[in-house]
C-alpha positions as a Markdown table, in Angstrom:
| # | Residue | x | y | z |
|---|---|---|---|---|
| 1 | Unk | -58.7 | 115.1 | -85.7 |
| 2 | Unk | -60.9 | 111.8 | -84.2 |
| 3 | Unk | -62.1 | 112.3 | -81.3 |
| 4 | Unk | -62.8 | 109.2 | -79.5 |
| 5 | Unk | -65.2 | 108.4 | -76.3 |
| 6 | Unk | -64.3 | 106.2 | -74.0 |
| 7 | Unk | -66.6 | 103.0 | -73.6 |
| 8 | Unk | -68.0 | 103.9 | -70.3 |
| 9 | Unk | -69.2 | 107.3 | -71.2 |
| 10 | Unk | -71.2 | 105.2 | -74.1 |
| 11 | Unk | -72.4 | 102.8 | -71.8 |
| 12 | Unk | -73.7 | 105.6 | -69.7 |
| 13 | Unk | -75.4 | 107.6 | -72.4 |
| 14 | Unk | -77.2 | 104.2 | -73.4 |
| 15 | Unk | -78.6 | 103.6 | -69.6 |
| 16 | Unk | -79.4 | 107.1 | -69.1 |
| 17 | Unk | -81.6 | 107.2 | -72.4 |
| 18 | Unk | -82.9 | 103.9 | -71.1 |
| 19 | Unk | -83.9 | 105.3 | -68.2 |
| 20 | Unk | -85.4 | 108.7 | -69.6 |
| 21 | Unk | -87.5 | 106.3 | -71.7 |
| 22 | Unk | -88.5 | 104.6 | -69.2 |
| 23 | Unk | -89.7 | 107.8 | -66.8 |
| 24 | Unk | -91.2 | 109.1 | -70.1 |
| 25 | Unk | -93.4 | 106.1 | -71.3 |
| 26 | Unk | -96.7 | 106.3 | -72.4 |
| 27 | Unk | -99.8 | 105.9 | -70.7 |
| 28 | Unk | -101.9 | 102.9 | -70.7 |
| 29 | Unk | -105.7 | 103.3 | -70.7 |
| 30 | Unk | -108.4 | 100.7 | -70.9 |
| 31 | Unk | -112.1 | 101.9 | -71.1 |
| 32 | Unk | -114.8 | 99.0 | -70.3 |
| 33 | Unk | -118.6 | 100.1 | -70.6 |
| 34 | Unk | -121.6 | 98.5 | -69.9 |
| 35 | Unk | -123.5 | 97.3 | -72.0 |
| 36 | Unk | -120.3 | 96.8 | -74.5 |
| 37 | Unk | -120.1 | 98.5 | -77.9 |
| 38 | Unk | -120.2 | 101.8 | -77.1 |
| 39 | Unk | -117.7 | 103.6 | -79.2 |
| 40 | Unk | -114.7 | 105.5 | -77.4 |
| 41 | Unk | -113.3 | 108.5 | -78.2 |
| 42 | Unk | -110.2 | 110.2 | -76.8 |
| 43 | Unk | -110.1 | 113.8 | -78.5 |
| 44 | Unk | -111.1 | 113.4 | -82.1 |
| 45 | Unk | -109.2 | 110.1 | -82.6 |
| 46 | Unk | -111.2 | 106.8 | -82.2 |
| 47 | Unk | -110.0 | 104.3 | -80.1 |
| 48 | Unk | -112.5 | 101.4 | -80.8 |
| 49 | Unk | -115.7 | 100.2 | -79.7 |
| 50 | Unk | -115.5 | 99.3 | -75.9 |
| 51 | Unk | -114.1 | 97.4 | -74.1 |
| 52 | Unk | -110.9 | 99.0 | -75.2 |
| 53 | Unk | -108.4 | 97.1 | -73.5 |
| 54 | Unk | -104.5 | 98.7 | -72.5 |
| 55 | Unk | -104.0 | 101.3 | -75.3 |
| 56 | Unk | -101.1 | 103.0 | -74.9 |
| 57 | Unk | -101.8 | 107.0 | -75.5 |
| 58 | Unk | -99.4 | 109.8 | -75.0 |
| 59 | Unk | -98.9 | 111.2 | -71.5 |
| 60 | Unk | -101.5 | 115.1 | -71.5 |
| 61 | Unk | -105.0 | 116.2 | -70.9 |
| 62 | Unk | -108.3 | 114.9 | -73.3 |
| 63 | Unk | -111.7 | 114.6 | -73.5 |
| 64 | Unk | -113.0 | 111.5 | -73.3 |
| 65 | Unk | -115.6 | 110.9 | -75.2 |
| 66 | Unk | -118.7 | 107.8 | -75.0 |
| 67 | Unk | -120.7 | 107.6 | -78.1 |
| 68 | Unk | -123.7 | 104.9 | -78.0 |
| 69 | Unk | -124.6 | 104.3 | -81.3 |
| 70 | Unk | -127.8 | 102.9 | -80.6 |
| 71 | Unk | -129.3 | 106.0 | -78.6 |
| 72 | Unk | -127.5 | 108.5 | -80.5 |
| 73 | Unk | -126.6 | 109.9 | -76.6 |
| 74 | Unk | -122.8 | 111.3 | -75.9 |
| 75 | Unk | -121.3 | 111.5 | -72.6 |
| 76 | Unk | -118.1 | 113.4 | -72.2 |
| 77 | Unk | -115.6 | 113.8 | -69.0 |
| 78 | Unk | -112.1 | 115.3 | -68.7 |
| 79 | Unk | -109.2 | 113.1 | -68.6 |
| 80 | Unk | -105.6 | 113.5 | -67.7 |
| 81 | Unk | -102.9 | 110.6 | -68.5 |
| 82 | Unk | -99.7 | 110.7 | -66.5 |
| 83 | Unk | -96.3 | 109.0 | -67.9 |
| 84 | Unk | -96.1 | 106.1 | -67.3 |
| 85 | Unk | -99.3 | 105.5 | -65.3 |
| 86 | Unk | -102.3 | 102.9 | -66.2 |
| 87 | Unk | -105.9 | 104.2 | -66.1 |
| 88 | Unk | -108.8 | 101.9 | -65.9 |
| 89 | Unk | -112.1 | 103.7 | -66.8 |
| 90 | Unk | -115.6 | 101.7 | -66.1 |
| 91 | Unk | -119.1 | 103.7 | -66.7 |
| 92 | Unk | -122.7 | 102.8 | -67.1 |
| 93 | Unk | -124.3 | 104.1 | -69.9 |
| 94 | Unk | -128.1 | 104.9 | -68.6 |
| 95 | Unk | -130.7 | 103.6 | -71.6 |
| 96 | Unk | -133.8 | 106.3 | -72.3 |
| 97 | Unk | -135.6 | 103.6 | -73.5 |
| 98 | Unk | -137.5 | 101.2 | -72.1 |
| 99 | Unk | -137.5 | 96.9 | -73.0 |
| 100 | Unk | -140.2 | 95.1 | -73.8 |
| 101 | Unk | -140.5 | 91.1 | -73.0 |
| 102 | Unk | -143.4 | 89.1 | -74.7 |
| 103 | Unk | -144.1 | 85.7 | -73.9 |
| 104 | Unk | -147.2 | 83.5 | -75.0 |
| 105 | Unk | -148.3 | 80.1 | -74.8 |
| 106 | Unk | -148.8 | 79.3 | -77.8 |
| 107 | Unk | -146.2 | 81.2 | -79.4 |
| 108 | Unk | -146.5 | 83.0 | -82.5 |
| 109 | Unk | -148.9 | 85.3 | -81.1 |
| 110 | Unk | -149.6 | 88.7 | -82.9 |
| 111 | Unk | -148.2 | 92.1 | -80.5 |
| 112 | Unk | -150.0 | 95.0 | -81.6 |
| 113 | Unk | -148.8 | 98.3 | -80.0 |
| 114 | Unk | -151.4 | 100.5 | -82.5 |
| 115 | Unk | -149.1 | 99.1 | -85.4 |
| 116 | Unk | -148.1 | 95.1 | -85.0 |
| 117 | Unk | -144.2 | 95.1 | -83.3 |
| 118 | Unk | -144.0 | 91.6 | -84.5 |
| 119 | Unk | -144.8 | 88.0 | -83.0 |
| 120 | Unk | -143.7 | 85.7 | -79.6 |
| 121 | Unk | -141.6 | 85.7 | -78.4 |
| 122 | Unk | -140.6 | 89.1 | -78.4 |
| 123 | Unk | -138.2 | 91.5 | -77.5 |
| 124 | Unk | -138.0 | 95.1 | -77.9 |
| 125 | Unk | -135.3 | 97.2 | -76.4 |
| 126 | Unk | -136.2 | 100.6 | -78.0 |
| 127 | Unk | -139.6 | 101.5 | -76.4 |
| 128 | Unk | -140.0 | 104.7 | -75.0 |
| 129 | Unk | -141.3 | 105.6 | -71.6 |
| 130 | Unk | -144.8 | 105.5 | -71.3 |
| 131 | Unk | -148.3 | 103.8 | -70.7 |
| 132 | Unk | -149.3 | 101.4 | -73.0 |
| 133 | Unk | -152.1 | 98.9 | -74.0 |
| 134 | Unk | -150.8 | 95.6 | -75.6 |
| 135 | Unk | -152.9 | 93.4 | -77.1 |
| 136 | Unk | -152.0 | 89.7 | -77.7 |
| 137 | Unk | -153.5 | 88.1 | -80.8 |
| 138 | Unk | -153.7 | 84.8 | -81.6 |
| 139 | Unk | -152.6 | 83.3 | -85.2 |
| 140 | Unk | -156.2 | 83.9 | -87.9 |
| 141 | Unk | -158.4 | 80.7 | -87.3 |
| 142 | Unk | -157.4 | 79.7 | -84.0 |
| 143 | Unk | -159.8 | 79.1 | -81.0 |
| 144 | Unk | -157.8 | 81.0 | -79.2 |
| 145 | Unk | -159.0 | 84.4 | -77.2 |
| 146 | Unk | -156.8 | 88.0 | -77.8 |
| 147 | Unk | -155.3 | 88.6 | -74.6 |
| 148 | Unk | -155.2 | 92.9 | -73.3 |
| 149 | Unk | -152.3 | 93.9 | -71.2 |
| 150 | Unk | -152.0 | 97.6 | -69.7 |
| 151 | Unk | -148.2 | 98.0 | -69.1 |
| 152 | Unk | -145.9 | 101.0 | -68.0 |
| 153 | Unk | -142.3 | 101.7 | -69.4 |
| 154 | Unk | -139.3 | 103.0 | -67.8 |
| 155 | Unk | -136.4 | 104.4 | -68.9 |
| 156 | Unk | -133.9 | 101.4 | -68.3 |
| 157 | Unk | -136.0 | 99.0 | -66.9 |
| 158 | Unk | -137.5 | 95.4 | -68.4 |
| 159 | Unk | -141.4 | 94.8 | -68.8 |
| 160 | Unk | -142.1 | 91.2 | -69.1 |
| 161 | Unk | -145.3 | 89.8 | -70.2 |
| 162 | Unk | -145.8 | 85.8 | -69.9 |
| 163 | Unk | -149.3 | 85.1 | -71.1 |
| 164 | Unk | -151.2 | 81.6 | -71.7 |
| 165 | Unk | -154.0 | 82.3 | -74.1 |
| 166 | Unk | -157.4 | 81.5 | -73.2 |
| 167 | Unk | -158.6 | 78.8 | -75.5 |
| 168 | Unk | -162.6 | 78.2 | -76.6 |
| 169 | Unk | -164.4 | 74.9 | -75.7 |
| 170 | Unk | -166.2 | 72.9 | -77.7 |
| 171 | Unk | -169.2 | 73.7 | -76.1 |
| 172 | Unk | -169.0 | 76.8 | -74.3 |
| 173 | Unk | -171.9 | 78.1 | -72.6 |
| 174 | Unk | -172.1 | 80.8 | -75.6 |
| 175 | Unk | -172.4 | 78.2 | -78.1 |
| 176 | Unk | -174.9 | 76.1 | -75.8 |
| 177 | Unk | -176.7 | 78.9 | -75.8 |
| 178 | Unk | -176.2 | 80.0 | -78.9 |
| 179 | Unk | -177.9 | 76.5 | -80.3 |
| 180 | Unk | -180.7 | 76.7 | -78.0 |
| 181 | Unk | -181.9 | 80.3 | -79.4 |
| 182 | Unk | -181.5 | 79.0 | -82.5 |
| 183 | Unk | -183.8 | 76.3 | -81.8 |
| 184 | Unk | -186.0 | 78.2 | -80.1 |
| 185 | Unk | -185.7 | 80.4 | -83.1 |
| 186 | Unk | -186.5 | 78.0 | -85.5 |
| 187 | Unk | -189.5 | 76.1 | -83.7 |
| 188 | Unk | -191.3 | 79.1 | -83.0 |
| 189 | Unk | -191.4 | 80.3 | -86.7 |
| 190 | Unk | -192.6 | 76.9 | -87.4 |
| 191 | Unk | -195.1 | 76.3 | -85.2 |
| 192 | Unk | -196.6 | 79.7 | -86.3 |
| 193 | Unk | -196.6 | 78.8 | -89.9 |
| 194 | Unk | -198.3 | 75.4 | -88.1 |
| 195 | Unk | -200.6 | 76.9 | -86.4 |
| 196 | Unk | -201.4 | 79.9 | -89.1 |
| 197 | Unk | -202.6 | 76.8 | -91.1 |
| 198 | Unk | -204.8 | 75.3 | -88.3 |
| 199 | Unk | -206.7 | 79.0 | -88.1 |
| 200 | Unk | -207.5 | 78.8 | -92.1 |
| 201 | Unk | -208.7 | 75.5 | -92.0 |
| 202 | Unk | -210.9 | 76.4 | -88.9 |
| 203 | Unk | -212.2 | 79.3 | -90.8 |
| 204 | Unk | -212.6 | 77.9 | -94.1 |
| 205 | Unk | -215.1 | 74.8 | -92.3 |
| 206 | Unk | -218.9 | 75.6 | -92.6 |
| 207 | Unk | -219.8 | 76.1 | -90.1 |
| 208 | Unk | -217.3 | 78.0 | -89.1 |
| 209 | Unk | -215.5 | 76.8 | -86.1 |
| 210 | Unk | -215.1 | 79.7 | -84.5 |
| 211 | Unk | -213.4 | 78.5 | -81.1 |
| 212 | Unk | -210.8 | 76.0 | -83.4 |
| 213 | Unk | -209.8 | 79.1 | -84.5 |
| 214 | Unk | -209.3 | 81.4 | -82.0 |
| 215 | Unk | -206.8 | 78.9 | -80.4 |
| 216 | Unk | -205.1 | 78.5 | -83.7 |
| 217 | Unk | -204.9 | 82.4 | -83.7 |
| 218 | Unk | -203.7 | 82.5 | -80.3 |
| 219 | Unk | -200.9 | 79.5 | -80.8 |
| 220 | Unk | -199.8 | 81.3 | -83.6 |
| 221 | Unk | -199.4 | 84.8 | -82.0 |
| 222 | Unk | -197.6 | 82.8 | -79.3 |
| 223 | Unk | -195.2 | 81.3 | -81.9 |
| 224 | Unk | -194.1 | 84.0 | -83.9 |
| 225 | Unk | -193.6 | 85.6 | -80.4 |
| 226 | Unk | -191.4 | 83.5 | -79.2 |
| 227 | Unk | -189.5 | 82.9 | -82.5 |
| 228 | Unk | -188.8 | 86.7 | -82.5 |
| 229 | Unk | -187.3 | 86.9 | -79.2 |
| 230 | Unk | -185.2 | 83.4 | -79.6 |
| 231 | Unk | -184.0 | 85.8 | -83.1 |
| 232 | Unk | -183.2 | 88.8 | -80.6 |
| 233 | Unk | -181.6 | 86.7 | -77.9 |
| 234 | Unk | -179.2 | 85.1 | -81.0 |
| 235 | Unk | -178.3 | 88.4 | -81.7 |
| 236 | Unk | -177.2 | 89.6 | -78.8 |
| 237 | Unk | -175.5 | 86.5 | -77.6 |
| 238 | Unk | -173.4 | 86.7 | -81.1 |
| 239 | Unk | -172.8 | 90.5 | -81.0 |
| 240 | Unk | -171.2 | 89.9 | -77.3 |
């Protein structure tokens, strides 16, 4: 025996599913972060890295889950979808490093950090807290001067450096100075040696003429006197 439903009791079973589906739909979440990339987890099933934009996920309680890949650091929270219901979830990952900002004029610039972290312009976004001393060097066989930099790094904050090296003059009052020790150096070897010659000849005369050489003698002392302490004064002036 057929038995046979009449068309409106069809019509009614299809609107009433229609509307059971529509009561029961699933959720729709969208998880933004900042900074982006952070990789989103909703139980143990990966929904993408963020921003993870209107995913529709089955109505129940989860654990949301924030993985940043670049800190290895998790954040976790409770979450429950209702049918039918859009959630919008925006969070701020905190960094525990520090950044690092290098500038130089010229660039290409040497920054040590006890080992070199590369040239200028820099930028280093993994530095850990802490005080630091940054040296700048310039390029091998420039005239330019290394410039020293004590910084301190925060957790999530920016240190910017923006230096213009220090470049040598042609004649610096080192150099100057530098050449006139080196003079003063030189002539008063010399006029030793000079007068070192004077105090033989003045000796080897007959008779001997004792004053001539006792002035030699004394010019001579005075020389190699002065030569020595134009040799000290070089010295100095290069070690410094």
């Amino acid at each position: 025996m057929r038995v046979s439903f009449p068309i409106h009791c069809i019509t009614c079973l299809v609107l009433t599913a229609g509307t059971l589906a529509a009561v029961f739909a699933d959720a729709v979440l969208t998880v933004k972060t900042d900074p982006d990339g952070i990789e989103v987890w909703l139980g143990d099933k990966f929904l993408g890295p963020s921003p993870v934009i209107e995913k529709k996920i089955k109505a129940g309680r989860y654990t949301l889950k924030l993985v940043d890949p670049a800190q290895h650091s998790t954040t976790t929270e409770d979450l429950f979808l209702q049918d039918n219901d859009t959630s919008v979830i925006e969070r701020t990952i905190s960094s525990k490093f520090g950044i690092l900002k290098v500038k130089s004029a010229p660039d290409d610039a040497e920054v040590y950090l006890a080992t070199e972290l590369g040239k200028t312009p820099l930028s280093n976004d993994f530095m850990n807290p802490g005080k630091y001393r940054i040296e700048i060097r310039p390029s091998a066989g420039s005239r330019y001067h290394t410039k020293v930099n004590e910084v301190t790094i925060v957790s999530g904050e920016t240190v910017s450096l923006n230096e213009t090296l220090e470049k040598d003059k042609f004649l610096s009052k080192k150099t100057i100075m530098s050449f006139v020790l080196l003079a003063g150096t030189a002539g008063g070897f010399v006029w030793g040696v000079v007068e070192q010659g004077h105090y033989r000849m003045y000796n080897d005369r007959a008779p001997v003429d004792k004053t001539g050489a006792d002035d030699a003698a004394l010019k001579r002392t005075l020389g190699i006197v002065i030569g020595s302490a134009c040799a000290i004064g070089l010295e100095i002036v290069t070690f410094f």
